[in-house]
C-alpha positions, 0 to 999 in steps of 0.5 A: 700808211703805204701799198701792201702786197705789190706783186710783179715779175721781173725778167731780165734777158741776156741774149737767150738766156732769161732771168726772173725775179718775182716779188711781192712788196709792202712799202709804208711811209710816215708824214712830218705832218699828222693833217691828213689824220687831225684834219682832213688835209691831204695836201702832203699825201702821196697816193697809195696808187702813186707808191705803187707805181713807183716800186714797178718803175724802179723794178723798171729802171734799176732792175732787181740785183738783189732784195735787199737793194732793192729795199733800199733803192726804194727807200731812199726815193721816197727819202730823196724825192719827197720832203714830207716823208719822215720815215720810210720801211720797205718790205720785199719777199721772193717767190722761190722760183728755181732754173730748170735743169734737165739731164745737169744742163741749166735750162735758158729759159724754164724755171720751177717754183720750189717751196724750200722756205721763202727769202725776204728783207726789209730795208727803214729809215728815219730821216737823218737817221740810218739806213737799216737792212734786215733779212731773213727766211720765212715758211721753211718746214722742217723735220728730223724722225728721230734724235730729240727728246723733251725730259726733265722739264718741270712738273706739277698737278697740271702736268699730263706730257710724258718724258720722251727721249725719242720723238719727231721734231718738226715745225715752220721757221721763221728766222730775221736777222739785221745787218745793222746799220746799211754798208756796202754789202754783197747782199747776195754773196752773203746769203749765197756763198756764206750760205745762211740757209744752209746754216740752218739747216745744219743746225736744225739736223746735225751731221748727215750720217748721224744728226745731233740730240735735241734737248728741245726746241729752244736748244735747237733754236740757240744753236741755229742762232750760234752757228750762224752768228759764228760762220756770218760776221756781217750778221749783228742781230738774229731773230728765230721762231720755231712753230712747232707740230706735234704727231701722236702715234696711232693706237693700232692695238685694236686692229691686231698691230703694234705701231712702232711709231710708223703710223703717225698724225699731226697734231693740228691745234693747238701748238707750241711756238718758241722763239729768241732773238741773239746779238752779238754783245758788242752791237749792244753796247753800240 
């Protein structure tokens, strides 16, 4: 049981110059008792109320240095604070909030909120067991017009999609990877200076003078997998899903038009999904 969806911001101010750090985080624990469940017995219960004022006074006190210390510090209060907690998973996103620059010049205090795909981590742990961190991006929409295909794929007598050697490829990623067991990781420095977005996004479109084939969805997912796992070591284990939308060129005929694939519209149901997870081969023989 837990508190889902605590939102807050955070600021933190150095002189004139402000900060901000806004979260939404789910924490649940598990009990080394069921009474609660079995019998009606709340004694060992700590208040859903209770978990969520101790996220705010942590966020208070140590400040938010990164998502996925954050996790962390918040995992091992419930672990180091209370005996009856025999499992503890803590799951921190951030709102996209970008600084403001105005003619190159950062802004000291004026942000704007960009949706370029949404950060987040999870930070568990058993009790005796390891601290384990995850992190990933979520809703991260992208598209490229042209340089993807889906041909020689399986036909029989249920089969009306045509061959296509040209087609828009677009749809929302999710991607999770884990960090395995937790070190003492410059979480930020990974994602920044190793830069796991931008990893994926040179996967997904290829070379910006003139992209890369896509045999398919789950080619392009292999290769944002590959390309990450090859440029970030700290990176056991990454999770990809490909939600895919689809867009069918308008018949213009009967308007006296050719539409040579200018004029197009999603496809909004159903859709295709695809998704895969890769290790690296030595965290599973661990």
């Amino acid at each position: 049981y837990g508190k889902n969806t605590i939102k807050f911001l955070r600021l933190h101010r150095e002189g004139k110059k402000h900060f901000v750090k806004e979260v939404e985080v789910c924490t649940h624990l598990r009990l080394t008792s069921a009474q609660e469940y079995l019998d009606g017995d709340n004694s060992l219960v700590i208040p859903t109320d209770t978990i969520k004022n101790i996220v705010l006074v942590l966020a208070k006190k140590n400040g938010i240095p990164t998502l996925e210390q954050f996790a962390i510090d918040i995992c091992k209060h419930f672990m180091t604070t209370f005996c009856q907690v025999a499992y503890v998973k803590t799951y921190v996103q951030e709102v996209p909030w970008q600084r403001l620059h105005e003619n190159g010049v950062p802004h000291i205090h004026s942000f704007i909120c960009v949706p370029d795909g949404i950060r987040f981590c999870e930070a568990e742990q058993c009790r005796n067991g390891p601290l384990v961190v995850f992190a990933g991006i979520k809703d991260l929409k992208l598209m490229k017009t042209t340089q993807s295909g889906f041909e020689g794929f399986y036909k029989n007598e249920h089969t009306t999609l045509p061959e296509r050697h040209d087609r828009i490829l677009c749809g929302e990623l999710f991607c999770k990877w884990s960090y395995g067991e937790c070190k003492d990781f410059d979480f930020d420095c990974i994602w920044y200076m190793n830069k796991i977005r931008e990893c994926i996004l040179e996967a997904f479109s290829g070379p910006p003078d003139c992209g890369e084939y896509s045999r398919s969805y789950q080619k392009t997912v292999n290769s944002i997998q590959m390309l990450v796992l090859s440029k970030v070591s700290q990176v056991q284990v990454i999770e990809v899903v490909l939600n895919n939308t689809f867009y069918n060129v308008v018949d213009m005929k009967n308007l006296g038009l050719t539409n040579d694939k200018e004029v197009l519209v999603p496809v909004e149901a159903p859709y295709g999904s695809c998704a895969c997870t890769l290790a690296r081969k030595k965290f599973l023989e661990v």
